[in-house]
PyMOL CGO cylinders between C-alpha atoms (Angstrom):
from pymol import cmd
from pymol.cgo import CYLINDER

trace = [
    CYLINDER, 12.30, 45.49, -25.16, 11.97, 44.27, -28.28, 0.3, 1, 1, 1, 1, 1, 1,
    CYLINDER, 11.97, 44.27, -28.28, 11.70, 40.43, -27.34, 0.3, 1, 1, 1, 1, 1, 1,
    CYLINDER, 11.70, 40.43, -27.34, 9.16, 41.62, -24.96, 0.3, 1, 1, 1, 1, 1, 1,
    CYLINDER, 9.16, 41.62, -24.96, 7.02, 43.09, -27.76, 0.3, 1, 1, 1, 1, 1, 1,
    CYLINDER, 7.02, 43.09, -27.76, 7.48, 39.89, -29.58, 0.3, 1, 1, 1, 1, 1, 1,
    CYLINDER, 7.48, 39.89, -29.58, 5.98, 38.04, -27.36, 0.3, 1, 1, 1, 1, 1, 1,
    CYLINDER, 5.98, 38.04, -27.36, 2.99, 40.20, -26.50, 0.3, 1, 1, 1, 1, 1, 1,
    CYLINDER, 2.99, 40.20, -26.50, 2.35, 40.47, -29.64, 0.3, 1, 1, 1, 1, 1, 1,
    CYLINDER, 2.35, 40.47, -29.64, -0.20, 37.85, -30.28, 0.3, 1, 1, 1, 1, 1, 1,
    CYLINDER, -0.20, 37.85, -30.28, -1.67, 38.20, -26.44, 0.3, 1, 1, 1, 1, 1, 1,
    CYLINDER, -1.67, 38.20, -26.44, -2.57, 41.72, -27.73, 0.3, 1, 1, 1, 1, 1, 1,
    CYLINDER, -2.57, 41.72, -27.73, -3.92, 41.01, -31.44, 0.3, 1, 1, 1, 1, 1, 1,
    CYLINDER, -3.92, 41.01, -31.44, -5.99, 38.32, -29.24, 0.3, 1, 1, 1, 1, 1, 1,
    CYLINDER, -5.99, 38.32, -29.24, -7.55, 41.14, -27.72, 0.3, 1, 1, 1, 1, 1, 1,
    CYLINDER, -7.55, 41.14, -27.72, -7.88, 43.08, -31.05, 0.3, 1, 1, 1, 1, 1, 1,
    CYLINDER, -7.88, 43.08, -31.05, -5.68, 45.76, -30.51, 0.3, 1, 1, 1, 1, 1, 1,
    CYLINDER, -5.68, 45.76, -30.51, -5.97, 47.91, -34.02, 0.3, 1, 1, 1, 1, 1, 1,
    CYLINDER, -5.97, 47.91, -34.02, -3.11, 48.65, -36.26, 0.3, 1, 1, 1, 1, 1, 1,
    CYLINDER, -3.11, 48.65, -36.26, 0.12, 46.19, -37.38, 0.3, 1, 1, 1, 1, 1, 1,
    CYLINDER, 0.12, 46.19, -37.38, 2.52, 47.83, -34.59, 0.3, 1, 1, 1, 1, 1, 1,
    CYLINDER, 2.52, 47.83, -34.59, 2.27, 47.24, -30.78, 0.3, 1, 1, 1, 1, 1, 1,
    CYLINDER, 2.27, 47.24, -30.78, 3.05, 50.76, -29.45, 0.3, 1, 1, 1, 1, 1, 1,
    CYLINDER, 3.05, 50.76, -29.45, 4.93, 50.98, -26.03, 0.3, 1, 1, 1, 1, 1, 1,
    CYLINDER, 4.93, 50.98, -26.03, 2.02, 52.73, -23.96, 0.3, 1, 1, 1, 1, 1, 1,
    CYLINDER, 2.02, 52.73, -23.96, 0.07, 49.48, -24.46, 0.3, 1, 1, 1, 1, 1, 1,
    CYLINDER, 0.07, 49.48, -24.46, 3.17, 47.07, -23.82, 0.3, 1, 1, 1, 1, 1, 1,
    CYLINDER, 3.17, 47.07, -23.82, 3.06, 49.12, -20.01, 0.3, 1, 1, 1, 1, 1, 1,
    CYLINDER, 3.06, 49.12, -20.01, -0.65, 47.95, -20.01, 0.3, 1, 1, 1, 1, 1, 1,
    CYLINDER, -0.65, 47.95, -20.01, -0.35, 44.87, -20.63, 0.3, 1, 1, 1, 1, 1, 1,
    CYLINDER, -0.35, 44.87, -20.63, -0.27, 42.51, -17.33, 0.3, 1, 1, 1, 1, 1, 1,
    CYLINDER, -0.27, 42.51, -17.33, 3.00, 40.97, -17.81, 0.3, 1, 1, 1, 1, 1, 1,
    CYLINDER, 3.00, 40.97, -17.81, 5.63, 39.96, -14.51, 0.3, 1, 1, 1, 1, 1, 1,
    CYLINDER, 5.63, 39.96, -14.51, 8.87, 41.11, -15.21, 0.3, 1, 1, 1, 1, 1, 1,
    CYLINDER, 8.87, 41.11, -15.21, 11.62, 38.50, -15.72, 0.3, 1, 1, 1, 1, 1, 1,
    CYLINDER, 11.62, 38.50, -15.72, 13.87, 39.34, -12.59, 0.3, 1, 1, 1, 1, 1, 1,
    CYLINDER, 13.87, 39.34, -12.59, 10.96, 38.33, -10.73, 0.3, 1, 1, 1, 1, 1, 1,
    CYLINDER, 10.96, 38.33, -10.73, 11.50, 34.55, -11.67, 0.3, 1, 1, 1, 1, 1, 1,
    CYLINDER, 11.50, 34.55, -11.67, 14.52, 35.35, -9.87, 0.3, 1, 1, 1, 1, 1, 1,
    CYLINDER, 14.52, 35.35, -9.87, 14.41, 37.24, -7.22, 0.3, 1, 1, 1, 1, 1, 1,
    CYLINDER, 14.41, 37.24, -7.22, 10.61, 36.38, -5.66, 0.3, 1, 1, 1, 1, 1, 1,
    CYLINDER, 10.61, 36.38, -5.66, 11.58, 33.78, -3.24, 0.3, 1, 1, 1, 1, 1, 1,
    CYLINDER, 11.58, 33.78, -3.24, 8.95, 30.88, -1.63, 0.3, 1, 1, 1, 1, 1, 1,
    CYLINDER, 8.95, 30.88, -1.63, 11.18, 29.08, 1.37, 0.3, 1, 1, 1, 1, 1, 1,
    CYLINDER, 11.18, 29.08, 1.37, 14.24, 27.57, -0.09, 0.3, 1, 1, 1, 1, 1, 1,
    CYLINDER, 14.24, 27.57, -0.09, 12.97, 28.51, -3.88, 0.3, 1, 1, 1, 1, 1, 1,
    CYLINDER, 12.97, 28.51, -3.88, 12.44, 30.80, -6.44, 0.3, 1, 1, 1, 1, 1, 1,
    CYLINDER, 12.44, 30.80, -6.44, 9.66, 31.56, -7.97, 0.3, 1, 1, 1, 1, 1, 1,
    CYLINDER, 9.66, 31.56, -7.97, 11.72, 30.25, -11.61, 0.3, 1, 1, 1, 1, 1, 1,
    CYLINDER, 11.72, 30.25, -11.61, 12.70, 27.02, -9.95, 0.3, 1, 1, 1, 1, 1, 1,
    CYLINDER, 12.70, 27.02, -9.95, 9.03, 25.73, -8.90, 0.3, 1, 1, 1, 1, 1, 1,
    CYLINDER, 9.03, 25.73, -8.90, 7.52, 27.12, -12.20, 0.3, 1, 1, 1, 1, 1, 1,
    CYLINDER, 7.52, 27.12, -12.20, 10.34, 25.09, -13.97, 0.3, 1, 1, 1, 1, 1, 1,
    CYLINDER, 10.34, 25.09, -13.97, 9.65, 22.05, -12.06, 0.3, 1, 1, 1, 1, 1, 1,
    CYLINDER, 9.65, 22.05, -12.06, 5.67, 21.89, -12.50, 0.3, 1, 1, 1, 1, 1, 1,
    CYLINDER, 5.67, 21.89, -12.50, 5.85, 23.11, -16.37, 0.3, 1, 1, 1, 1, 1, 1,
    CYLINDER, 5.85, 23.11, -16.37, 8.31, 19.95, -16.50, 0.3, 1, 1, 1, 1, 1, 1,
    CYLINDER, 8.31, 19.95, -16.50, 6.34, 17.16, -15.09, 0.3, 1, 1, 1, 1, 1, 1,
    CYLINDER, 6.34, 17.16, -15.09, 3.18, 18.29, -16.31, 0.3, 1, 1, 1, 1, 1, 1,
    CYLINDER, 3.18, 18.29, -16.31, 4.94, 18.27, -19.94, 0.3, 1, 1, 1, 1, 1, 1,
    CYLINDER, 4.94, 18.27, -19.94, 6.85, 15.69, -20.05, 0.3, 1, 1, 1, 1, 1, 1,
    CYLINDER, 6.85, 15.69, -20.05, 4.75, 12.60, -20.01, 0.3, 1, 1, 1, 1, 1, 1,
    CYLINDER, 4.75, 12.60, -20.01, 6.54, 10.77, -22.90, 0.3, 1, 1, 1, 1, 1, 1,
    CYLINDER, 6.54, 10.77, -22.90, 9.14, 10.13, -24.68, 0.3, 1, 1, 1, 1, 1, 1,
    CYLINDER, 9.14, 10.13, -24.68, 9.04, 12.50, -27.54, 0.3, 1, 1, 1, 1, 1, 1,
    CYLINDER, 9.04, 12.50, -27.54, 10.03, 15.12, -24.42, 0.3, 1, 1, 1, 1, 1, 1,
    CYLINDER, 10.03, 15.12, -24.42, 13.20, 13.89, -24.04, 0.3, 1, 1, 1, 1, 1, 1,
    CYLINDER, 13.20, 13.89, -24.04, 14.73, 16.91, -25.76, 0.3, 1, 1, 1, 1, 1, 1,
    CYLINDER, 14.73, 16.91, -25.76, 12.90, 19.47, -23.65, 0.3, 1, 1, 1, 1, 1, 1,
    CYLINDER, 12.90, 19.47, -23.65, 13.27, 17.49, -20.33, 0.3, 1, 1, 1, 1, 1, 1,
    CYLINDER, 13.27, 17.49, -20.33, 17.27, 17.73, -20.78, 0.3, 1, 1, 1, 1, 1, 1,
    CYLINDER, 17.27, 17.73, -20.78, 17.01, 21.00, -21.31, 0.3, 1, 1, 1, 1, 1, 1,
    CYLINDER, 17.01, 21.00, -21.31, 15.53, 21.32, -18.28, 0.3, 1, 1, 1, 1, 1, 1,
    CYLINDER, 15.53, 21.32, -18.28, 18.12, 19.26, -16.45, 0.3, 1, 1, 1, 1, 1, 1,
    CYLINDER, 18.12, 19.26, -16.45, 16.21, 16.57, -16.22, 0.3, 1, 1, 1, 1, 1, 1,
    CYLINDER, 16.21, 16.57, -16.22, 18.68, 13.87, -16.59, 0.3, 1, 1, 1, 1, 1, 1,
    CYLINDER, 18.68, 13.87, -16.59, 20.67, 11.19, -14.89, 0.3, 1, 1, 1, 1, 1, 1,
    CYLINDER, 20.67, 11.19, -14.89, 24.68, 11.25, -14.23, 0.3, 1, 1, 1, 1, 1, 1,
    CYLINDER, 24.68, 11.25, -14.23, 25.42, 10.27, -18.13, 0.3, 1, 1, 1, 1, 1, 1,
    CYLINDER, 25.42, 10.27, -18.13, 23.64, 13.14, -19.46, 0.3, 1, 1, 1, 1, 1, 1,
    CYLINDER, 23.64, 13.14, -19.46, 20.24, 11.28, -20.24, 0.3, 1, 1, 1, 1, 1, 1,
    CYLINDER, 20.24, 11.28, -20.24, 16.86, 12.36, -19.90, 0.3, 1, 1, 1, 1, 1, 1,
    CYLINDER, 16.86, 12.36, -19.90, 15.53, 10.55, -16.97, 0.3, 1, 1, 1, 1, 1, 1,
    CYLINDER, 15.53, 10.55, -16.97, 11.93, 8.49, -17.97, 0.3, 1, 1, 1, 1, 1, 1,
    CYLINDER, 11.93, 8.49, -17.97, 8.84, 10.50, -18.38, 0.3, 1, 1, 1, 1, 1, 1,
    CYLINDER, 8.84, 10.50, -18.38, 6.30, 11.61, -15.70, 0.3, 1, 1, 1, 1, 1, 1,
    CYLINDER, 6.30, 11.61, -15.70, 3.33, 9.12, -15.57, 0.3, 1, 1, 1, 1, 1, 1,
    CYLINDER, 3.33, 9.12, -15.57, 0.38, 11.25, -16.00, 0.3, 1, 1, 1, 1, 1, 1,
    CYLINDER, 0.38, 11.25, -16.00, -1.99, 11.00, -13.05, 0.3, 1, 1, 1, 1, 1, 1,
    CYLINDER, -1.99, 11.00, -13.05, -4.82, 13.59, -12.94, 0.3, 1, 1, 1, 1, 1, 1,
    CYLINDER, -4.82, 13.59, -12.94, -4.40, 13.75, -8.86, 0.3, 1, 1, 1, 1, 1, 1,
    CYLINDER, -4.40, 13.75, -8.86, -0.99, 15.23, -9.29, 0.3, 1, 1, 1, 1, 1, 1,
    CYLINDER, -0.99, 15.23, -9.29, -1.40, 17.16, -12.31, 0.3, 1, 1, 1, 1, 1, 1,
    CYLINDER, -1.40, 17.16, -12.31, -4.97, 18.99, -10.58, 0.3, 1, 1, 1, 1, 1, 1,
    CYLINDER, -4.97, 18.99, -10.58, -2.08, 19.58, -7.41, 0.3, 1, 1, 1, 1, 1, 1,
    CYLINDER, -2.08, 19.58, -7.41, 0.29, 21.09, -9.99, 0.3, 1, 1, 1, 1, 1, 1,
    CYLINDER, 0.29, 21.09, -9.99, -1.85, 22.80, -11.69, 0.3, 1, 1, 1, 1, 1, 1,
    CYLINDER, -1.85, 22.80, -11.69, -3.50, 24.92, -8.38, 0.3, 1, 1, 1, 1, 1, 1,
    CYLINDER, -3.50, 24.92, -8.38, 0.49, 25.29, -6.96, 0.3, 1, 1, 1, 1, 1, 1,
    CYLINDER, 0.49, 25.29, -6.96, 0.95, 27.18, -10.74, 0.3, 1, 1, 1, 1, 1, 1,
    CYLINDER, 0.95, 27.18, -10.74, -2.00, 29.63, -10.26, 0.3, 1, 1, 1, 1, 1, 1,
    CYLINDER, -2.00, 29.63, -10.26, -1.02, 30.08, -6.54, 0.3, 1, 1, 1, 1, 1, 1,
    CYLINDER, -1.02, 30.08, -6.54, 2.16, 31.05, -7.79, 0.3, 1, 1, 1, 1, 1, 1,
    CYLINDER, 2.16, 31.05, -7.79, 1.42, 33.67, -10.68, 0.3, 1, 1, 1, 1, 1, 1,
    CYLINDER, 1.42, 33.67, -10.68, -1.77, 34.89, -8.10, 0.3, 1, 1, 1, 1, 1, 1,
    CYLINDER, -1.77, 34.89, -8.10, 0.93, 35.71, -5.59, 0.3, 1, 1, 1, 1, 1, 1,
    CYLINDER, 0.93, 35.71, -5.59, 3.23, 37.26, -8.70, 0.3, 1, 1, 1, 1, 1, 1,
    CYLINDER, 3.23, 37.26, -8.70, 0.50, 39.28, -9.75, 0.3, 1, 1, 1, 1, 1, 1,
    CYLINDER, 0.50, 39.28, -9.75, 0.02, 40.18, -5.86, 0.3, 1, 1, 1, 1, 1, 1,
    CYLINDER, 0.02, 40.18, -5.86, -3.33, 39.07, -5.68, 0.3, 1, 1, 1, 1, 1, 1,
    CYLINDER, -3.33, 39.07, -5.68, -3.33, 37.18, -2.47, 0.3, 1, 1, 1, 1, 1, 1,
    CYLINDER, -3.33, 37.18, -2.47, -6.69, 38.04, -0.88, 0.3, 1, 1, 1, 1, 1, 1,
    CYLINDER, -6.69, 38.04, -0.88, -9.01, 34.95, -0.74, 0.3, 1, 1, 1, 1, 1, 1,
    CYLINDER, -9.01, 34.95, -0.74, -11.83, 36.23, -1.79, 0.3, 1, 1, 1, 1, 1, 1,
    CYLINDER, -11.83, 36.23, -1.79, -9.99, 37.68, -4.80, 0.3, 1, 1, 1, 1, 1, 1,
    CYLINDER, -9.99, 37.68, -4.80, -9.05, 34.21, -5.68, 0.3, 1, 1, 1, 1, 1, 1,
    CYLINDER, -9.05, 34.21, -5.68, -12.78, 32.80, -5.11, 0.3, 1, 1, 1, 1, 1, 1,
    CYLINDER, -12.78, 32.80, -5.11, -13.61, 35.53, -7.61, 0.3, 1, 1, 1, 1, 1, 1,
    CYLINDER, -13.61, 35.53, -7.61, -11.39, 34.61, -10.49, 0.3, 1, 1, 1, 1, 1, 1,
    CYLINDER, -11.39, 34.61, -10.49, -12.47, 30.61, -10.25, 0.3, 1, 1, 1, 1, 1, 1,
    CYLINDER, -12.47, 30.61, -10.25, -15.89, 32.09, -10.07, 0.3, 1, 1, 1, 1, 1, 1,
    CYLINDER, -15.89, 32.09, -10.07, -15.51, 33.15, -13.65, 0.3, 1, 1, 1, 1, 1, 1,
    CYLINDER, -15.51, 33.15, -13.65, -14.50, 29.60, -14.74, 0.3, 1, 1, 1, 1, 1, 1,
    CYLINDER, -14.50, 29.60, -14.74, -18.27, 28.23, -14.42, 0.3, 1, 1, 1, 1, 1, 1,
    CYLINDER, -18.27, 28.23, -14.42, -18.06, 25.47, -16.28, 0.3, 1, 1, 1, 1, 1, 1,
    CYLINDER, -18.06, 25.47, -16.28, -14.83, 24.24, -14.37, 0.3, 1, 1, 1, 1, 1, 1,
    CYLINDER, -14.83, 24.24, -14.37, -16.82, 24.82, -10.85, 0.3, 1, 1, 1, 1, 1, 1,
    CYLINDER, -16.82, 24.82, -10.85, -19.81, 22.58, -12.52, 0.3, 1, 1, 1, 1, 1, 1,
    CYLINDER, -19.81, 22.58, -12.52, -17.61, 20.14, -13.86, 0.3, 1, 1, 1, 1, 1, 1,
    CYLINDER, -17.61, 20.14, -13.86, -15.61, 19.62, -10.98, 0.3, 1, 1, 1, 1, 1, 1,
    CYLINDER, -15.61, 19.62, -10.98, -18.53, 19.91, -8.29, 0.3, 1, 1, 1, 1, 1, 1,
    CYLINDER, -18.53, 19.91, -8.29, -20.03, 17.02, -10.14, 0.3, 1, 1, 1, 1, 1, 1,
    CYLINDER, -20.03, 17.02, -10.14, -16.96, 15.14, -9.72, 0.3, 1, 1, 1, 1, 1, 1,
    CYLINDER, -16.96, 15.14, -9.72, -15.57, 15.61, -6.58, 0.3, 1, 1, 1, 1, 1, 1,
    CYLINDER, -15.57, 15.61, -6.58, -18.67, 17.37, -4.89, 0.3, 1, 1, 1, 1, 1, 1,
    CYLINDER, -18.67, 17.37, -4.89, -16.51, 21.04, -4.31, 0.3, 1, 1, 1, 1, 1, 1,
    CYLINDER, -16.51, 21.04, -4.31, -14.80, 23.59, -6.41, 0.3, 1, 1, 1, 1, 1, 1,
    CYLINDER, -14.80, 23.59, -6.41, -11.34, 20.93, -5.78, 0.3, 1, 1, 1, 1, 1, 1,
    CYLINDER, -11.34, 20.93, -5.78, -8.68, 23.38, -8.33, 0.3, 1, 1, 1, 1, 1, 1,
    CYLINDER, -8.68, 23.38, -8.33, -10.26, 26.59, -6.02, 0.3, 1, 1, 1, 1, 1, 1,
    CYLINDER, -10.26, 26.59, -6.02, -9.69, 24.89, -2.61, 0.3, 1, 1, 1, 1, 1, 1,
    CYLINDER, -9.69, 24.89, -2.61, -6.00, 23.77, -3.65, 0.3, 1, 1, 1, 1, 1, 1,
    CYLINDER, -6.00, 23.77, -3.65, -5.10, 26.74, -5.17, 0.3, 1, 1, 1, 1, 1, 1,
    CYLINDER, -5.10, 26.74, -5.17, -5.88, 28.49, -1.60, 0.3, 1, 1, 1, 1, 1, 1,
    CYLINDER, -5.88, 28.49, -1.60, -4.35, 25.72, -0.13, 0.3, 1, 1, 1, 1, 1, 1,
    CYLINDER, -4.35, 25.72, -0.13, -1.24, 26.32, -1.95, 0.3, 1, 1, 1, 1, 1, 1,
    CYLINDER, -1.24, 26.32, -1.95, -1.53, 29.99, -1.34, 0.3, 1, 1, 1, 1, 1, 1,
    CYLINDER, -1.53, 29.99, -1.34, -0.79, 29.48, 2.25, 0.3, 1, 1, 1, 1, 1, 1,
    CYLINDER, -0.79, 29.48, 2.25, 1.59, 26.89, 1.52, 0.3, 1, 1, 1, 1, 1, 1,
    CYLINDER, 1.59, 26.89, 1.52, 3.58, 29.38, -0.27, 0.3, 1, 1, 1, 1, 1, 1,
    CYLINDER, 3.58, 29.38, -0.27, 3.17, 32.00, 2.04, 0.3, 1, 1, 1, 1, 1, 1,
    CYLINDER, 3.17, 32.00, 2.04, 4.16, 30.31, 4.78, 0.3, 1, 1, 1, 1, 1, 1,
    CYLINDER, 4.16, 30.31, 4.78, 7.82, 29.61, 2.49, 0.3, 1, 1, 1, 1, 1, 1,
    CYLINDER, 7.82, 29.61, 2.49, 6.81, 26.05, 1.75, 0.3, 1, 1, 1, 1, 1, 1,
    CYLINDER, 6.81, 26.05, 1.75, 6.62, 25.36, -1.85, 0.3, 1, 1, 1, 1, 1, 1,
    CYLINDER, 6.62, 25.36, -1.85, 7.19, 21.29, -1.35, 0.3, 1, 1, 1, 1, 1, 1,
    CYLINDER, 7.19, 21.29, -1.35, 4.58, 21.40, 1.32, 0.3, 1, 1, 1, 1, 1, 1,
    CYLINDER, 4.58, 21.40, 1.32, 2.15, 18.28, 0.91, 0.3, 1, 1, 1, 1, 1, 1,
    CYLINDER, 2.15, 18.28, 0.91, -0.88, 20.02, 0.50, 0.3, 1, 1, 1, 1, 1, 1,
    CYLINDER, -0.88, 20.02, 0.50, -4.25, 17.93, 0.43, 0.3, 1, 1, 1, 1, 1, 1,
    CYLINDER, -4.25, 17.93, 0.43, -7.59, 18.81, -0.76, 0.3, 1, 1, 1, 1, 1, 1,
]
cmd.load_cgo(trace, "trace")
């Protein structure tokens, strides 16, 4: 438990919770998953831990420098190296990005669609931004995308939008 506070600590001052102390009633308020979850929430073939791990890792490790953090994800050849970085390309990282929120929507058990239109909703500069661009809310429609993808127990699933 005490990790746990650790970590919520600064989520919580961010939201100005008085006094130097994070008291257990609000630690049970606060909207965290539990950590078996990682584990045990399956999509298909993987866990929920597995296709976190494998998004966080290509949309991190884009150079060198990484090369620390990518073996400790396992990213490495047969001699122990860390394979080469992930070339950044803003198509794949918008795709990763949208499979992340799908995932932590469905961890936090919001699944409805129009729940999901509701939270982009509140990004309004994002929705301008990316209307101008690509002339439709693109991060909304893949994350919904991805929502059935995962549903459906398909986490690899070539998605398009």
């Amino acid at each position: 438990m005490q990790q746990e506070l650790k970590r919520l600590d600064y989520a919580a001052l961010r939201q100005k919770v008085q006094g130097q102390t994070l008291n257990l009633f609000i630690v049970e308020q606060l909207p965290v998953v539990p950590p078996d979850r990682y584990n045990t929430v399956r999509f298909g073939p993987k866990t929920v831990g597995e296709i976190i791990r494998e998004a966080v890792l290509e949309l991190t490790y884009t150079a060198h420098d990484m090369a620390p953090f990518a073996r400790d994800l396992g990213h490495v050849d047969e001699l122990g190296n860390a394979k080469p970085p992930f070339v950044w390309d803003e198509e794949r990282r918008l795709h990763l990005r949208a499979k992340l929120d799908a995932v932590f929507f469905h961890l936090y058990g919001v699944t409805d669609r129009d729940d999901v239109r509701y939270v982009y909703s509140t990004f309004p500069i994002v929705e301008r931004q990316e209307t101008t661009t690509y002339g439709r809310y693109r991060s909304r429609d893949l994350c919904l995308a991805w929502l059935n993808a995962l549903a459906a127990g398909e986490p690899d699933a070539g998605v398009e939008g």
